[in-house]
PLY file of the C-alpha trace (Angstrom):
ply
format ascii 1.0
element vertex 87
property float x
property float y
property float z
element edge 86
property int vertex1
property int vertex2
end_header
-68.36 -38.87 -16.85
-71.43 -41.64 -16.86
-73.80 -39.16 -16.64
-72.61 -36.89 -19.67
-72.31 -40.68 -21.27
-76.01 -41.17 -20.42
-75.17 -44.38 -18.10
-77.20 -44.76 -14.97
-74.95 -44.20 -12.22
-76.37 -44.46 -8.76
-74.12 -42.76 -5.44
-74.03 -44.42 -2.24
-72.95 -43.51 1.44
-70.49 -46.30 2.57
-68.92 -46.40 5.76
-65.31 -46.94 6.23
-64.43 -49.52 9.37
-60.67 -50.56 10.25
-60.89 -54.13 11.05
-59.26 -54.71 14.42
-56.13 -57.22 15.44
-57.59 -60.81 16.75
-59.53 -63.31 14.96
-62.42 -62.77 12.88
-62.32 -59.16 12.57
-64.99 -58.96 10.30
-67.54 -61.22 12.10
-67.03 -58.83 14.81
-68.01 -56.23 13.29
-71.24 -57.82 11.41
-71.88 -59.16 15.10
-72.15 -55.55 16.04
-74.51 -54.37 13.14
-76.70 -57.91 13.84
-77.32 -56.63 17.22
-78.55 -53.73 16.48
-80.86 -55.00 13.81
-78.64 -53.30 10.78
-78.70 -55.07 6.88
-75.69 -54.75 5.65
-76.29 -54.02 1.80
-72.67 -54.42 -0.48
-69.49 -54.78 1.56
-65.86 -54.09 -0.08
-62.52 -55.01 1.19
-60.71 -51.74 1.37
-57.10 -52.17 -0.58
-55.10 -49.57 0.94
-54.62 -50.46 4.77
-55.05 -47.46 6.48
-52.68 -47.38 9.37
-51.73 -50.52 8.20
-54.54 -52.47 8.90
-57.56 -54.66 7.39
-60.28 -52.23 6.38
-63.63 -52.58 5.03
-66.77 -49.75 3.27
-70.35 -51.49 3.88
-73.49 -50.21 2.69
-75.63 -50.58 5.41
-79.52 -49.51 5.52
-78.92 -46.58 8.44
-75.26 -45.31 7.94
-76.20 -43.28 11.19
-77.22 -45.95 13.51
-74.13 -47.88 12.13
-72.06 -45.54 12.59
-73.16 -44.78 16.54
-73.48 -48.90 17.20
-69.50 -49.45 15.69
-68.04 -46.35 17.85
-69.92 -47.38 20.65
-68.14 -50.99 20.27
-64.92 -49.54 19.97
-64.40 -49.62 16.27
-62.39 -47.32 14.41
-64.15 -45.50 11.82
-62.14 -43.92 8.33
-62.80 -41.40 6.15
-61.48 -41.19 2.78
-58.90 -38.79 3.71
-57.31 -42.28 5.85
-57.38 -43.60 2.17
-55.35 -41.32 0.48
-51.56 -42.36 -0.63
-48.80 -40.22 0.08
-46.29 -39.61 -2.64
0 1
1 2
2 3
3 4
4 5
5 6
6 7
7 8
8 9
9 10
10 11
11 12
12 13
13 14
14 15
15 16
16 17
17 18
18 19
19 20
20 21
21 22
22 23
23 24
24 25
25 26
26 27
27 28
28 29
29 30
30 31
31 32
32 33
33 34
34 35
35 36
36 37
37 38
38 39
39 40
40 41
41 42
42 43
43 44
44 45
45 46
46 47
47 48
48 49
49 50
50 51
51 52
52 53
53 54
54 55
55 56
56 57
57 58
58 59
59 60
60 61
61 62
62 63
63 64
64 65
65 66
66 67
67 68
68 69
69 70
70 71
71 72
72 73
73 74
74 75
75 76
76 77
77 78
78 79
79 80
80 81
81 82
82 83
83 84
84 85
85 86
């Protein structure tokens, strides 16, 4: 729809990262991406809580290496089929 409008539009790869119980959830997880040398871009609180919990989508500047560094920490990646509402 922006396109055919003639709006700039540009796409972006987020990742999806359920934010675990215990305090500071979410300077865990930047902890993690610090460590392994990873900018994190835009971040956006997630407002559907997949499995009922926190969630977050960062841009980072290697969705790959993010991706391998979270799992390998334990974190619980989503997808945007976690995100979808059933009726």
């Amino acid at each position: 729809i922006l396109e055919r409008a003639g709006l700039a539009m540009i796409e972006s790869d987020l990742i999806g990262i359920e934010l675990p119980d215990g305090s500071q959830p979410l300077l865990q997880v930047c902890t993690a991406l610090l460590q392994a040398e990873i900018n994190i871009v835009q971040a956006y609180p997630l407002i559907v809580r997949p499995h009922g919990n926190a969630a977050v989508a960062l841009m980072v500047d290697n969705p790959d290496l993010a991706m391998e560094t979270l799992n390998a920490k334990g974190f619980t990646m989503i997808t945007e089929g976690d995100l979808a509402l059933d009726d």
